[in-house]
C-alpha positions, 0 to 999 in steps of 0.5 A: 125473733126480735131481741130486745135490748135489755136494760137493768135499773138501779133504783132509789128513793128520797123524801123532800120537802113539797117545796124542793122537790123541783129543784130535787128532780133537777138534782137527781136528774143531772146524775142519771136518775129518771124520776119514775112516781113522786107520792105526796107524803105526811109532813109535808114532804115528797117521795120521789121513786128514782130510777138509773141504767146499772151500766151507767159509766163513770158511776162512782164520780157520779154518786161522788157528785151526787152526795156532794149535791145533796149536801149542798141541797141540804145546806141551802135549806138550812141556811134559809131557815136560819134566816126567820128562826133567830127572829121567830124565837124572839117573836115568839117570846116578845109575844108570850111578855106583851100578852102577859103585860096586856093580861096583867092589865085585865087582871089589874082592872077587874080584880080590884073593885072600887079602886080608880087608881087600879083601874087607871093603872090596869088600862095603861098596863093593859095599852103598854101590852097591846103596843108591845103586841104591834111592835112584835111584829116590826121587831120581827121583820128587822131581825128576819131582814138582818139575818137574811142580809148575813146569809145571803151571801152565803146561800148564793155562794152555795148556789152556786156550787149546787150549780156547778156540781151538777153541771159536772154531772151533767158532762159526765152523762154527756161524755158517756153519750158521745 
């Protein structure tokens, strides 16, 4: 009879976003674990089904790595976040004042009747809106390209880290090959 060489999985999911995921299976992959499916989920985000050998040695200094990882992972996307959040409130916000300055000015123009003066000041209230509304944008990309200028440094230091523990990973897989 032919015996065939029986191997036990331990097996896992995560969610990541659409965007990460090869950067997650480049992740996951570096600590043993073979993606087996990945299903697109609501919200943008993937699932990946995962799959690693239970006799696997070194496991424990793997999971240590891998939640390290993770962290890491997880540090990166906030950090590129908060490089647009900052400047997208203040947008957000500039935008709500000038539509309201411009709405002002439609109000002033077609609520008083017969008045040249409110007509005059509703169209001049009504171009001061739509230059803030042009502005809004301008203003957004300068705060976005200052925050990006703080945190950059800092993302590629994380990076970096990312890089170096999945190396380590990687050595540790290597090591158990030898």
């Amino acid at each position: 009879m032919n015996e065939k060489d029986f191997v036990s999985y331990e097996y896992a999911t995560k969610s990541v976003q659409t965007n990460d995921r090869t950067r997650a299976a480049d992740l996951y992959e570096a600590f043993g674990w073979e993606i087996s499916s990945s299903v697109p989920s609501l919200g943008g985000s993937v699932t990946l089904s995962l799959r690693r050998d239970r006799k696997q040695r070194h496991r424990q200094e793997l999971n240590r790595l891998e939640r390290q990882a993770e962290e890491l992972l997880s540090a990166i996307g906030r950090q590129k976040r908060a490089q647009t959040l900052g400047a997208s409130i203040f947008s957000y916000l500039f935008g709500c004042i000038a539509a309201l300055v411009l709405g002002g000015g439609m109000c002033l123009c077609l609520l008083v009747e017969n008045s040249v003066p409110a007509l005059v000041g509703g169209i001049f209230l009504g171009l001061i809106g739509i230059v803030l509304c042009g502005v809004n944008y301008l203003v957004y990309r300068r705060l976005a390209e200052k925050k990006t200028k703080q945190l950059l440094p800092l993302i590629d230091e994380n990076e970096e880290k990312l890089a170096d523990l999945l190396e380590k990973g990687n050595d540790l897989l290597r090591a158990d090959l030898i």
